[in-house]
N, C-alpha and C positions, 0 to 999 in steps of 0.2 A: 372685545368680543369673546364669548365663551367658546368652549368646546368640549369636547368628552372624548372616552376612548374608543368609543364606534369611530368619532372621526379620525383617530391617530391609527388606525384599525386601514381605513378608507383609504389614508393618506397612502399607507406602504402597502395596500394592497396594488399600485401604481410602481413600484419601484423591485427591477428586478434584479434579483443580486446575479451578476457576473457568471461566477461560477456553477449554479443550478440552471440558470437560464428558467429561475420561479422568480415570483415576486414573495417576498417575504413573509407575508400572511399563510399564504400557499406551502411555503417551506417549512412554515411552525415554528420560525424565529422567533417572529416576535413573542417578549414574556414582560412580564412585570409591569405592565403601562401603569404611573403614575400621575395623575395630574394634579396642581396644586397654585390654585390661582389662575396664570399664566405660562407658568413653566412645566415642561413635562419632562420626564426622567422614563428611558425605559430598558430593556435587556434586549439583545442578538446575541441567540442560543443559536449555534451554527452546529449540524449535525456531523461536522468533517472537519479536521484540522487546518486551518489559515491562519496562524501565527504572522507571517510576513503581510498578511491583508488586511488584518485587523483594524487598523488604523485606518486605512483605506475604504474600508467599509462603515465604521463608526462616523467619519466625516461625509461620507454619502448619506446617509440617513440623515442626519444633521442639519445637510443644508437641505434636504428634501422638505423635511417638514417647518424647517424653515420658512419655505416657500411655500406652502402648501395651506399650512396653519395663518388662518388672520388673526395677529395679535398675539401671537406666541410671545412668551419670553424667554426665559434661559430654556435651553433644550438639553438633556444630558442623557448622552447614548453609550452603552456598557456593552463591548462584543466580548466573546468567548465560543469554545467550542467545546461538546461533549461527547466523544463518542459512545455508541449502544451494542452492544450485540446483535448480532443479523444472522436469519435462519440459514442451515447448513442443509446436507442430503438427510432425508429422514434416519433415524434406527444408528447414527453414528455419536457415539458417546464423545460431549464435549470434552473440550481439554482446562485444567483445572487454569487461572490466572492468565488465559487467553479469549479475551472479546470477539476478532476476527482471524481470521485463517488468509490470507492471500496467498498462493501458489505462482510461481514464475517459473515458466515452459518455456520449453522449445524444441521444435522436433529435431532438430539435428545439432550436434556439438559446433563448435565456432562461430556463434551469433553473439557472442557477447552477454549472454545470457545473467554468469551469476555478476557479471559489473552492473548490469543493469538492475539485477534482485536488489546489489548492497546500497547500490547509488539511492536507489528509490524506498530504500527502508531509512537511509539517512534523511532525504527529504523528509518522508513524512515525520521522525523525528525532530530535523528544523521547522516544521509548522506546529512543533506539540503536544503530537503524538506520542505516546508510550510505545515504543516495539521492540519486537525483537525480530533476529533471522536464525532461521532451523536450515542449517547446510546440511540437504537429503539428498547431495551427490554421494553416496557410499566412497563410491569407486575414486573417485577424481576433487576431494574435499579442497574448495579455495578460499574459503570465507576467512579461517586463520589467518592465511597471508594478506589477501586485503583489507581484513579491521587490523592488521597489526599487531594478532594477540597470538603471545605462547603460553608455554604450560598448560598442566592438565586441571580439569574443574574440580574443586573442594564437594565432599559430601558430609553434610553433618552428622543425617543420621544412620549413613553406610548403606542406603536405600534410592536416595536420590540425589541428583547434583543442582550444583549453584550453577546458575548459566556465567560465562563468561560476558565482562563490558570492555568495550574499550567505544568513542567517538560517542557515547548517548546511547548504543542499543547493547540490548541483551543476546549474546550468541551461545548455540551450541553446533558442533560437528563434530562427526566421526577424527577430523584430524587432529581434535585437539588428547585425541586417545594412543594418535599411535606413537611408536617413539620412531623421529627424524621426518624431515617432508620427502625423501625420496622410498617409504615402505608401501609396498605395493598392499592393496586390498585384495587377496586370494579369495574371494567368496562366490559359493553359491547364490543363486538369487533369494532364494527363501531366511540366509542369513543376511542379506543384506537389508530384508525387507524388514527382518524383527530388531533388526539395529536401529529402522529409523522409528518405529516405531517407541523404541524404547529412548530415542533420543528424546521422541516428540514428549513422552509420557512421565517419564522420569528424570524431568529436567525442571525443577521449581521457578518457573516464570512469575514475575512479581508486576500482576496487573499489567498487562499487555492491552492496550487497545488494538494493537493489529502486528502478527509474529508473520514475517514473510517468509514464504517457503524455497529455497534454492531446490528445487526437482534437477533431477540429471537429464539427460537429453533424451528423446527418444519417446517410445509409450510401450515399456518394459514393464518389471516384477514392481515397481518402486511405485510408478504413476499409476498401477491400479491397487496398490497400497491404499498410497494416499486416497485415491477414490472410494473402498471401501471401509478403511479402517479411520481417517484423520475428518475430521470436520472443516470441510471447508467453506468458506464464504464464496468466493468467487478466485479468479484463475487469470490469469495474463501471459498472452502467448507473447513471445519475441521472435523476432525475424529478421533476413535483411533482403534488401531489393532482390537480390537474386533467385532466379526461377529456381533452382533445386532447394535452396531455403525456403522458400513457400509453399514449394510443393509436399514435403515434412512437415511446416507449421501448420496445411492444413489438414494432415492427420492427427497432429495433437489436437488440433481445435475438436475435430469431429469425437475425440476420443473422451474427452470434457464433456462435449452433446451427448456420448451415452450414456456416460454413468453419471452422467444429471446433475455435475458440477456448473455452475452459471461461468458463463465466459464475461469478464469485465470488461477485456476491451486487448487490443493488439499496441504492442511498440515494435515501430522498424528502428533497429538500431544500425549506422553505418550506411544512413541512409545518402550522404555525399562524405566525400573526400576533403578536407581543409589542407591547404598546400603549408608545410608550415614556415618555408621561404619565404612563399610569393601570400598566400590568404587565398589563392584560386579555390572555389569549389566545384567540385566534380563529381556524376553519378556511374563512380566506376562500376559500381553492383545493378547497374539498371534504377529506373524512376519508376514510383506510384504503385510500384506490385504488393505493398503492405494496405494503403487504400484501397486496391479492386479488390482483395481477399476478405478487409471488410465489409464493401459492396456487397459482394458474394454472400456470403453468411448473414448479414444484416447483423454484425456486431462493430460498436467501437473503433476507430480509429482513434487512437490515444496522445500519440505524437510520433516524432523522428529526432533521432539525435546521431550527430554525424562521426564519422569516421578520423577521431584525432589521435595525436600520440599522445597528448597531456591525458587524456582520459585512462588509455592502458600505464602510461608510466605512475600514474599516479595511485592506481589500483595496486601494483605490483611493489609498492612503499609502502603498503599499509594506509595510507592515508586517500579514499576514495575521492573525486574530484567535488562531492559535496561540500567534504569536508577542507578541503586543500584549497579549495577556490569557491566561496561560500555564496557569492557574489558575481561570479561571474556568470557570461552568456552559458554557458552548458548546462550550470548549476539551476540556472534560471530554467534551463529545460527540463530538470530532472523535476524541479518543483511543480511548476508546472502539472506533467502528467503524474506526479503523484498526487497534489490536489486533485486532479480529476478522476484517478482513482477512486481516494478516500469519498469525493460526492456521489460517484456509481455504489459504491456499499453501502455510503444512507440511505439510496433512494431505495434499496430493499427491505424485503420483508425483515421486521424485526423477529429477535430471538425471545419469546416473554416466555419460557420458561422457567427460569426465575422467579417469576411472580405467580409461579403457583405450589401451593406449599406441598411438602414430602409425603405421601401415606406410607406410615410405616405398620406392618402388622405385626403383633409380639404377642405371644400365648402368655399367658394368664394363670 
C-alpha cells in the first residue's frame, strides 16, 4: 500500500514529544520527509537541546510510524537539535557570538544560586548546547572556583579577551582579574555596573547558543544593569522553601515584570534535606512554597533539587555535580530542568533580525 507525506505528516501530527507536550508537526520538527517506495527517511529538528534523548526520541517515531504506516518498510529517523535566537527587551544592543541571554536570580544571598547557574549551564552543555556563564556577582565572584579555573584571560588584540574554558563552557568573571581569592571588591555601584558590562562586551564569545548569567543577589545597581543595558531572553528565579526566601524571590520576580524581562520559570533549590547516614528526607526549609509563588504569579515551576553535601562539596572542587557525577540522580535533575528551560526559550518569539539586511548611508 502506498502512502505520501501528507500521511507521514498525519501520522506525527498524533505523537507528542515529551518534552514540549506539542506533537511534532506542531513543534516544526519534522523536516526532510522522504519517501521511496516503501521506506521513509525523515529529520527531527528539535528547537532545544536533548543530546541524552535523542535516541529516545528517534525510536519513538520509529515505531510510531511504524504502526501507523500500512506497509512501511525500512523507516529511518535523523534527530538533532538547532538552537535560534529569541527576541530580547526592545532598544537593547545585542551581544556579539551570543544566541540567548539567561539570567539566574535570586533575591537574597544563600539560595544556592550561582551552584545552580553553573550546574545548569553544564546540563545544557551535556545536552549540546554551546554556552557560556558571565559571573555578574562583582562583589562576591565564585564561578573561578567551581569550573576550577585560574589565571588571568589572554587578549590578542589588547582590546578584548578570550573567555576562559574549563568542563565544556566558556567563562568570564571579575575574579579571574583580581590577584588571590581573598581581595575584596571596594566599589561603588556605578563601577561595578561598567565592569560587568564590559565583561559582558568585551569578552569574545565564540558562538554561544545560550551564555548564563550568574546576577548577585538582591535588585541593586547590577540587575537594573542587566535590565537596561544586556539583552536578555528570559530570567530564572531560585529559591528555597523558606518564607523569608520567597518572600525576596518574589521581589526579584516582580522586578523582571517591570522592566519587561520574560520570567522562564522558578527553581527551589534545598528543597528537602538527604540524610547522608541514614537516606532520610526531610523539608527542613518548609514544603511547596516555590509551587504556590508560581501559582501566584502564573509562571513555571521548573523543579526542586535537594539539599546535599555532595552537591556543595563538589562545587567547592571545581568540579560541579554535572560534571563529577554525570549520571547520577541530581545530575538527572539538573538536566532535567535545564531541558525544560532550553523548550521555554523556543517556544518564544524569535530574534530575525538577522534576516534583515544593514542600510548603511555613505555620502558620495
Amino acid at each position: 500500500m502506498s502512502f505520501t507525506e501528507a500521511d507521514v505528516q498525519s501520522a506525527l501530527k498524533n505523537l507528542i514529544d515529551a518534552n514540549t507536550q506539542k506533537d511534532f508537526v506542531a513543534g516544526k520538527s519534522v523536516k526532510n520527509v522522504k519517501i521511496s517506495g516503501s521506506d521513509v527517511s525523515l529529520d527531527i529538528l528539535l528547537g532545544y537541546p536533548a543530546r541524552s534523548v535523542w535516541g529516545d526520541i528517534r525510536v519513538l517515531v520509529e515505531n510510531h510510524l511504524k504502526q501507523t504506516l500500512s506497509g512501511a518498510g525500512k523507516i529511518t529517523v535523523n534527530v538533532s537539535s538547532k538552537v535560534v535566537p529569541h527576541a530580547v527587551q526592545r532598544g537593547v544592543a545585542l551581544v556579539d557570538g551570543v544566541k540567548n541571554i539567561i539570567a539566574v536570580a535570586s533575591g537574597k544571598g544563600g539560595v544556592g544560586k550561582s551552584t545552580t547557574a553553573v550546574n545548569l549551564a553544564l546540563a545544557l552543555a551535556a545536552e549540546g548546547a554551546r554556552v557560556g556563564i558571565l559571573d555578574a556577582d562583582i562583589y562576591g565572584p565564585s564561578q573561578p572556583t567551581m569550573l576550577g579555573i585560574s589565571g588571568q584571560p589572554k587578549s590578542r588584540d589588547g582590546k578584548s579577551m578570550e573567555p576562559m574554558s574549563n568542563h565544556g563552557l566558556q567563562s568570564m568573571s571579575i575574579g579571574y582579574m583580581i590577584a588571590g581569592d581573598d581581595a575584596p571588591m571596594i566599589w561603588r555601584g556605578p563601577m561595578a555596573t561598567q565592569a560587568l558590562d564590559q565583561l559582558l562586551r568585551q569578552t569574545q564569545w565564540d558562538d554561544l547558543d545560550y551564555l548564563v548569567v550568574d546576577l548577585p543577589p538582591g535588585t541593586g545597581d547590577v540587575q537594573l544593569t542587566l535590565a537596561q543595558k544586556v539583552p536578555v531572553t528570559g530570567s530564572i528565579i531560585v529559591t528555597t522553601p523558606q518564607d523569608i526566601a520567597l518572600l525576596d524571590a518574589r521581589k526579584g520576580l516582580k522586578m523582571f515584570e517591570k522592566v519587561g524581562i520574560k520570567i522562564i520559570g522558578i527553581v527551589e533549590n534545598m528543597s528537602t534535606h538527604i540524610c547522608s547516614n541514614c537516606g532520610h528526607e526531610e523539608h527542613i526549609f518548609g514544603a511547596g512554597g516555590g509551587a504556590k509563588m508560581c501559582a501566584d504569579y502564573n509562571v513555571e515551576f521548573l523543579g526542586s533539587l535537594p539539599l546535599d553535601i555532595r552537591i556543595r562539596e563538589q562545587a567547592d572542587s571545581g568540579r560541579p555535580t554535572v560534571v563529577a557525577e554525570p549520571d547520577g540522580d541530581i545530575s538527572k535533575i539538573y538536566k532535567t530542568i535545564a531541558r525544560r528551560i532550553a523548550v521555554k526559550v523556543a517556544e518564544m518569539a524569535q530574534d530575525h533580525s538577522a534576516a534583515f539586511p544593514k542600510i548603511v548611508v555613505q555620502n558620495t
